[in-house]
N, C-alpha and C positions, 0 to 999 in steps of 0.2 A: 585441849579439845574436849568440847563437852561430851558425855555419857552416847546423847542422842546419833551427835556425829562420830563419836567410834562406832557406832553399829550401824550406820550408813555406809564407812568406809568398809567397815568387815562386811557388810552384803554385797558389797559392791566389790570387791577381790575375792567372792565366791567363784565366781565365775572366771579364774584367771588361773592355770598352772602356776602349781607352787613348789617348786623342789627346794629343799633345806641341806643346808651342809652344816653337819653338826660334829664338831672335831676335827674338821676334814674331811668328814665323808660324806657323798652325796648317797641324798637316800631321796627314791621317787613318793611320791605322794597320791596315795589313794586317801576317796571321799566314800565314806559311807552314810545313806543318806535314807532314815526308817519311819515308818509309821503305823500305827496302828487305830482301828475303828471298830468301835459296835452298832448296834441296832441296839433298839429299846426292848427290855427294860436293861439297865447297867447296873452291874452285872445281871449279868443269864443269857442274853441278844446274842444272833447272831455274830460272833467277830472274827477278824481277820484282820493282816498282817499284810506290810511289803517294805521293800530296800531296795535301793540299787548303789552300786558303786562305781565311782569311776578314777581312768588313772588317766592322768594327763587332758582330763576334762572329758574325755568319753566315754559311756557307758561300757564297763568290759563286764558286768552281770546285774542280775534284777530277780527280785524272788518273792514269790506272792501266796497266800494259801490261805484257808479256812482255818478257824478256831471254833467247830461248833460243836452243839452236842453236852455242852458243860454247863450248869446254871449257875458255878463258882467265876466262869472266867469275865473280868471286868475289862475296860477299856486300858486301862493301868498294866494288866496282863498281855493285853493285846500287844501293847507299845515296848514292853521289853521283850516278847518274844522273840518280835519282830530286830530288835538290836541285837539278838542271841542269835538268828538266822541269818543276819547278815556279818554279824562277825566271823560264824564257821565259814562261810564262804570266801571272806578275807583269808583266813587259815588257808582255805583251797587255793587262792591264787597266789600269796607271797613262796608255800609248799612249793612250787613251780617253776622259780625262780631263785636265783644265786644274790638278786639283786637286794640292795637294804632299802628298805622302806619304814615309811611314816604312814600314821592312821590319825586320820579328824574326822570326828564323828558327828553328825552335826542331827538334833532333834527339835520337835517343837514342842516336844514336852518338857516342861521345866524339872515336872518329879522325876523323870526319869537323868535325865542331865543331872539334879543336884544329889538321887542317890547314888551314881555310876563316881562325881566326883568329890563325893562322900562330905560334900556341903552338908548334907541332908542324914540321916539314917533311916533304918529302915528296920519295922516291928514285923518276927516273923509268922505274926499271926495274921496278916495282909494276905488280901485274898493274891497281890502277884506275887507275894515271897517265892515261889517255887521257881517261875522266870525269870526272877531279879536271879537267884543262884546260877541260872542257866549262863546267864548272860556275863554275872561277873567270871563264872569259870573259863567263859571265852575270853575275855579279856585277858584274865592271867596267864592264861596258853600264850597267848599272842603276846604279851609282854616280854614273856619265860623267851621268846623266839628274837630280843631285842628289837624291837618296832616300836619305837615311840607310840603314844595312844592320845589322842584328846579328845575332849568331850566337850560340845557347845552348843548350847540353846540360840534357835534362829525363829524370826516370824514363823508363823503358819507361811505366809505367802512365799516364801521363798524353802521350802519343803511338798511345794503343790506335786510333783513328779514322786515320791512315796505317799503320798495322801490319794493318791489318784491308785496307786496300786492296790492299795489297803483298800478303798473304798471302791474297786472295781470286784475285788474277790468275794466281799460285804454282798455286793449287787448281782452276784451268782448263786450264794447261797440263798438268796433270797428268791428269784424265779426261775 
């Protein structure tokens, strides 16, 4: 199967409940699903943040907010925030439950996907070093808690539902 048709078929099982049994044990399957936006200039613009997650393909949380006020924070900043507020919120909902769970994370940022699965590194003189920490510290909470984690780079077009979040909260701060 070519490159092009694996990522046909993976968008196309985006949209299907996936539970995993791993050892024997089913573990349910939440989606968290983030992005982040600025206004011009990048960095300094207004920016903002949104995620939503879902379990069993339905939205069970969404979360959106401003990043202003800072001339350091960049769209880079924006986009891992936004991965660090939606993981605490994963933390909120699995805390709730008895049940085992899996986390796939899916973005359309590549830098954020290649430094989360450390394809990539990361220099802590980067204006988002401070959110990258944020966000990998979620991560390893949620690890520490046995929940499997992945991380996957997807089109834009099929991340339009946090792109819409991020860029609705963008479009408040602005009028």
């Amino acid at each position: 199967m070519s490159s092009k048709n694996k990522l046909n078929f993976f968008c196309k099982t985006l949209d299907k409940p996936i539970d995993l049994c791993y050892y024997g044990i089913w573990m349910r399957t939440l989606r968290l699903h983030f992005d982040g936006s600025i206004s011009n200039p990048n960095p300094g613009g207004n920016a903002a943040w949104g995620f939503y997650i879902t379990d069993n393909m339905e939205v069970v949380a969404e979360g959106t907010g401003p990043l202003a006020g800072n001339p350091l924070i960049s769209n880079n900043y924006a986009e891992l925030f936004a991965l660090h507020k939606g993981l605490e919120k994963v933390k909120e909902i699995v805390s709730q439950s008895e049940e085992k769970y899996q986390l796939m994370v899916f973005s359309d940022s590549q830098l954020v996907i290649n430094i989360m699965t450390k394809k990539w590194g990361i220099d802590p003189e980067k204006l988002y070093y401070p959110a990258y920490l944020m966000a990998r510290d979620s991560t390893v909470c949620i690890r520490k808690k046995n929940i499997l984690v992945s991380f996957d780079w997807i089109p834009r077009e099929y991340n339009t539902k946090a792109d819409e979040l991020s860029r609705w909260q963008q479009y408040e701060l602005v009028h």
